[in-house]
C-alpha positions in Angstrom: -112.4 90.7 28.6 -114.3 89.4 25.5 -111.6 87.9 24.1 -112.3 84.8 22.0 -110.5 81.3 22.3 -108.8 79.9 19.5 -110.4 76.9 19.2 -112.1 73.9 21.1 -108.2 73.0 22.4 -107.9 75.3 23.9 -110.5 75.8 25.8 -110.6 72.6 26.8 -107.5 73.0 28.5 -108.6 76.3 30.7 -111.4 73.9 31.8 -108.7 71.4 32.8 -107.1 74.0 34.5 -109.9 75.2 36.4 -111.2 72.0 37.7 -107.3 71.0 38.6 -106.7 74.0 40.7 -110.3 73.8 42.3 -109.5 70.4 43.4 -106.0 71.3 44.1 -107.6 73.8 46.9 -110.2 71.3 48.0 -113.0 72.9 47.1 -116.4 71.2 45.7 -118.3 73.5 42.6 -120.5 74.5 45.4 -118.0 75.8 47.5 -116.3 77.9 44.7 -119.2 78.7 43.2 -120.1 80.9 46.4 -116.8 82.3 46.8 -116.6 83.8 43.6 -120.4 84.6 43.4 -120.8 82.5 40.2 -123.5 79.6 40.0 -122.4 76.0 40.2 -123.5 74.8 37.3 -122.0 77.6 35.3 -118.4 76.6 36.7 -119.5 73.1 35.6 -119.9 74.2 32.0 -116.9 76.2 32.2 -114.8 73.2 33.5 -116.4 70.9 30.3 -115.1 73.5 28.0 -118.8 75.3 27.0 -117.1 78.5 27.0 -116.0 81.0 23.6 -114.7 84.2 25.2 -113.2 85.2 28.6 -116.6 87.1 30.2 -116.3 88.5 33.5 -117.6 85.0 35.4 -114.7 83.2 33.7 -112.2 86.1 35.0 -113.8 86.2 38.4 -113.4 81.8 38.2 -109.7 81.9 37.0 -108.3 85.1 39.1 -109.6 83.2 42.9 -108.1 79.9 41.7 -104.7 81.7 40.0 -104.9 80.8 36.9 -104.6 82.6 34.0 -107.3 83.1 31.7 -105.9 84.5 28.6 -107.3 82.8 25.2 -103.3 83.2 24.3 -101.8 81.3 26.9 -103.7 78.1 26.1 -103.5 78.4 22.0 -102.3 75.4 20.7 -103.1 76.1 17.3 -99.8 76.2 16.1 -98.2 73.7 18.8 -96.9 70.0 17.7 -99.0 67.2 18.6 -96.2 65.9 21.1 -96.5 69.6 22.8 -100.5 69.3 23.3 -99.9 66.0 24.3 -97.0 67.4 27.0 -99.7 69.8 27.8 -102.7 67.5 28.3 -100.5 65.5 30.9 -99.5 68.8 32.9 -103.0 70.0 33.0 -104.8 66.1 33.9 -101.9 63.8 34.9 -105.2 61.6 35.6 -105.3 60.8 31.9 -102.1 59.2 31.7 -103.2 55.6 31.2 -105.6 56.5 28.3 -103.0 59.2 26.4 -100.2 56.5 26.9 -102.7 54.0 24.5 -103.6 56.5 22.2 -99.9 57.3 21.7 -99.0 53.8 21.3 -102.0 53.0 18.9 -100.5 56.0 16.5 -97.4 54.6 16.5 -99.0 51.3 15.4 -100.3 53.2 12.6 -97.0 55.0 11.8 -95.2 51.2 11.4 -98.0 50.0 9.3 -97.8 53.1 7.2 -94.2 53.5 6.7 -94.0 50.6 4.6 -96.5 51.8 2.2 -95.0 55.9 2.7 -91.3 54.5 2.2 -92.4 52.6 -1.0 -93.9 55.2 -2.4 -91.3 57.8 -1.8 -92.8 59.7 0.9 -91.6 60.4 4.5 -92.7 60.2 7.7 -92.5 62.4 10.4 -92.6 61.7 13.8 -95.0 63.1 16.9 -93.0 65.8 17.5 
């Protein structure tokens, strides 16, 4: 335990995890937070992402709901966007509707760049 998340990514996603498994199993922030002896609020913070390091309320959290809770298994530091955004679907399929917009408006932005990138001899790269 103690070990330290990557970045704010990343923890992000073990929040989504946690509150998608805890709905998964039913259960309100109440209820878990007196199976696994942790304060509601805490599991709150935890599913908002206001976490640094796995402690042992986190492990507790993550080992009842089985989930992992490894800062490795969620790095996304050196993953492509098109991968976190592959990942932010599988962890909040919820979000869909808003990650389908943002992907659309960057590819407005990649058509009204490519004539000035092409033009200028530069390239561009795609999502993935």
């Amino acid at each position: 335990m103690g070990k330290k998340f990557n970045s704010s990514s990343d923890v992000a996603l073990v929040g989504a995890q946690i509150r998608q498994a805890r709905i998964g199993q039913g259960l309100t922030l109440v209820d878990l937070g007196r199976a696994v002896n942790v304060h509601h609020s805490q599991i709150s913070r935890y599913e908002r992402g206001h976490m640094s390091s796995v402690g042992k309320n986190l492990h507790k959290i993550c080992t009842f709901l089985q989930i992992k809770d490894d800062p490795r298994e969620y790095s996304t530091g050196t993953s492509s966007l098109g991968r976190k955004v592959d990942e932010l679907l599988r962890v909040a399929p919820g979000c869909e509707p808003a990650v389908t917009k943002l992907v659309e408006a960057l590819e407005e932005l990649i058509a009204a760049a490519l004539p000035a990138s092409t033009s200028a001899g530069g390239s561009v790269s795609s999502i993935d």
